[in-house]
N, C-alpha and C positions, 0 to 999 in steps of 0.2 A: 466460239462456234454457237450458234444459235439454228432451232429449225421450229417448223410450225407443229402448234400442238396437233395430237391423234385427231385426224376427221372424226373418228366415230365416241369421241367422248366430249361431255359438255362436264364443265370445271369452273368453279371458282378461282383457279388460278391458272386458265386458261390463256391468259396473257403475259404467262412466264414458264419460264424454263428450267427446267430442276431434271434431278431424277426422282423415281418411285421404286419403293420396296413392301411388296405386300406382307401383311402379318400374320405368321401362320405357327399356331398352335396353343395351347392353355396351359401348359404347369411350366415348358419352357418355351419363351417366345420366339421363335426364328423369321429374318428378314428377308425374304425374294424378292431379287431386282428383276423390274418389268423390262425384258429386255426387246430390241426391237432390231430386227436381222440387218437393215440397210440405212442404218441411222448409227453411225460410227462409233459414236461417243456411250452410244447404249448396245450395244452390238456383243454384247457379256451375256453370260449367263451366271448367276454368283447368289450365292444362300450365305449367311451370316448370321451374329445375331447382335444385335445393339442393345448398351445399356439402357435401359427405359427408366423414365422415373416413373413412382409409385402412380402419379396422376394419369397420367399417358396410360398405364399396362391396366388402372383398375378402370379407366374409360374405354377401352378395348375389350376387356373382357365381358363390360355391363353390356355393353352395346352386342356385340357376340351374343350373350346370353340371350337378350333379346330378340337375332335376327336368326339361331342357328336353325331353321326349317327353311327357311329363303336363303335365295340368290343373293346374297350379299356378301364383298368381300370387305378387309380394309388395307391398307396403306399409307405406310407413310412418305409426304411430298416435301424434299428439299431441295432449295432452288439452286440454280446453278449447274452449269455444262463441264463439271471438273472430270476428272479421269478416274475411275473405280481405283485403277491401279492404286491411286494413294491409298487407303484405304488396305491392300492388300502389303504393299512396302510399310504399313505404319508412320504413312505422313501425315493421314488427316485422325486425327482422336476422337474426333467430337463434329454430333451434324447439331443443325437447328432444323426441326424435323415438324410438319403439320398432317395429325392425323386426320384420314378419311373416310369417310364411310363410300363403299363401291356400289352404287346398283346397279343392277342391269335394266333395259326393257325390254317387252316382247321384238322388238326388230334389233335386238342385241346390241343395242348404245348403252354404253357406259356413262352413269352421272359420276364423279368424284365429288363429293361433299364433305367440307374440313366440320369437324366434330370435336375441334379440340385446336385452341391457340398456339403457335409454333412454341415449341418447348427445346430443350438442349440434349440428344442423345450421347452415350460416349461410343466407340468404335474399335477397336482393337483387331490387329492384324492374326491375334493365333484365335480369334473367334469365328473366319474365315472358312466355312463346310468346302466351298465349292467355288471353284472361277478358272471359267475358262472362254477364249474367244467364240463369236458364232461365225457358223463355216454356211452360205447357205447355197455354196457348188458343193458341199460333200454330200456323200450316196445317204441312202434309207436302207434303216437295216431290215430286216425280215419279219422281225416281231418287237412289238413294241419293250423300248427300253426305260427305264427308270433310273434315276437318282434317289439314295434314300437317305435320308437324313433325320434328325429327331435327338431323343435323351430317355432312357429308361422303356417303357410300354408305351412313349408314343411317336410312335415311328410314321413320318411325311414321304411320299413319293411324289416327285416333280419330274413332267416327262423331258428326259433328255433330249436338247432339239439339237437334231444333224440340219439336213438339207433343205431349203426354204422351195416350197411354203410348207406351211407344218401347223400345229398349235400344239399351246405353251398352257401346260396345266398344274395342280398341285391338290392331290387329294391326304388327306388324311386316314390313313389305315385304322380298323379293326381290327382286334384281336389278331396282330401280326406274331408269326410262330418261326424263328430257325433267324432272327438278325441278331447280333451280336453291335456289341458295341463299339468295332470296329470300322461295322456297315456304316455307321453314324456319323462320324467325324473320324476321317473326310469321306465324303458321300461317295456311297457304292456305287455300282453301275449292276441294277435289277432287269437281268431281261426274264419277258414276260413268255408263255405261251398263247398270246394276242397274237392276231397276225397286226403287221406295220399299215398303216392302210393309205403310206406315201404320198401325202398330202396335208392341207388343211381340212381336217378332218371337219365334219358338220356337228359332231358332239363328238364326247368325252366315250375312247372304246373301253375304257371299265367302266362297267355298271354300279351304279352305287348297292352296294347290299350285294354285290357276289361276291363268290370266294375266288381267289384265282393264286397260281402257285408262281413262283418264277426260279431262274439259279442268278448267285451270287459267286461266279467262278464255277466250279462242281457241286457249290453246294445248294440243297435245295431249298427255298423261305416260302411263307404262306401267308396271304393276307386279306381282309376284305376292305372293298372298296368304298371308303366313307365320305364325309364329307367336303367338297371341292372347295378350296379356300383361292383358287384362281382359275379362269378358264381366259384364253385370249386365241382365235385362228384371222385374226382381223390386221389389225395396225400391228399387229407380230413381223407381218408379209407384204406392208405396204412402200412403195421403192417412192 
C-alpha cells in the first residue's frame, strides 16, 4: 500500500514512504509514531522505545541542545508501508531508521530534514508503552485526557486522540508530583481538569509554564507544562 506524502510538509524523502517516530526525551529516549486517523497503515497511536546507537542518540541530543528554545522536533524516518503490529507481535527487531530534524513555519508547514545517514535501530516487543487503534467516530471526552509515559523524574504526556479531528501533541513535564512508575509503562490514561475543546484545536490547551493537576484513576498527579516535543492538528485529520 502506498499513499501520497502530508500536503503540509516538504521532505527530503518526500518521494517515499516509511513510517515516522518522533523522539521524545534525554536520559531515556522514547519513540512516538506520527500517526494519521484516515491513512490505515498509520491509523495507530503507539510510544515505544528503540535501541539507538551511540551516534544517532548523541546527534539527537546535540542537536536538541541546540534547538531547545524553538519549535523544533526530531524523528525518526523509516521507509516502508509495513504493519506497526510486527513490531508489537516481535516480528520485526530491527528498523534502518534516518534521523530528522522537524521545523515548523509561520503558516505551520513542516520541513523534515535527515541530519544523520540511515543507521540500524533494534525494536523489541516488551519496549512497547502504548498501541492502540485510531477511532475517529468515537466521542470527546469532557476534559482533556493524557497518556503518560517516561522513566524515573521524567515523565512525557501525549494527548490521547479519540475522535477526529483533534490534535496530536507530546509535552514534556516539570516537576511532575503523585506518577508512580506504574503510570509509565504502560501508559496511564491522565485526565486533566482542562476542558476538551472537541476538535482540532488552534494550539496546545496546556500552557507551557503552568501548573495543572489531573487523576490517574482516584488518584490525584501534578505537573507543569514544558517543553512540546510534537505538535500536529493538520495531516492528523486530513481524509
Amino acid at each position: 500500500m502506498t499513499t501520497a506524502p502530508m500536503p503540509d510538509t516538504v521532505s527530503a524523502t518526500a518521494d517515499r514512504h516509511g513510517h515516522r517516530f518522533l523522539l521524545i526525551g534525554k536520559k531515556t529516549i522514547f519513540s512516538y509514531h506520527l500517526g494519521l486517523y484516515y491513512v490505515p497503515i498509520h491509523a495507530f497511536q503507539m510510544i515505544t522505545r528503540f535501541g539507538l546507537p551511540d551516534g544517532l542518540r548523541d546527534t539527537y541530543l546535540a542537536d536538541l541542545a541546540a534547538h531547545e528554545d524553538q519549535q523544533v522536533y526530531y524523528s525518526l524516518f523509516t521507509e516502508g508501508h509495513w504493519p506497526l503490529q510486527d513490531i508489537v507481535d516481535g516480528k520485526r527487531t530491527s528498523l534502518p531508521v534516518e534521523l530528522e530534524r522537524v521545523t515548523v513555519d509561520a503558516q505551520g508547514n513542516r520541513t523534515f530534514t535527515p541530519i544523520l545517514d540511515a543507521v540500524d535501530v533494534t525494536c523489541r516487543k516488551e519496549d512497547v508503552v502504548h498501541y492502540r487503534p485510531l477511532d475517529p467516530e468515537a466521542g470527546y471526552p469532557d476534559f482533556v485526557t493524557a497518556l503518560s509515559f517516561g522513566q524515573g523524574d521524567e515523565v512525557h504526556l501525549t494527548h490521547r486522540l479519540a475522535g477526529a479531528p483533534n490534535w496530536d501533541e507530546v509535552i514534556t513535564t516539570v516537576n511532575p508530583q503523585g506518577f508512580q512508575p506504574g503510570d509509565l509503562t504502560p501508559a496511564a490514561t491522565v485526565t486533566t481538569t482542562v476542558k476538551d475543546p472537541h476538535g482540532a484545536a488552534p494550539k496546545s490547551p496546556l500552557t507551557t509554564g503552568t501548573r495543572y493537576e489531573g487523576k490517574i484513576g482516584d488518584r490525584t498527579v501534578a505537573f507543569t507544562a514544558g517543553r512540546q516535543g510534537w505538535w500536529n492538528n493538520t495531516s492528523l485529520n486530513k481524509k
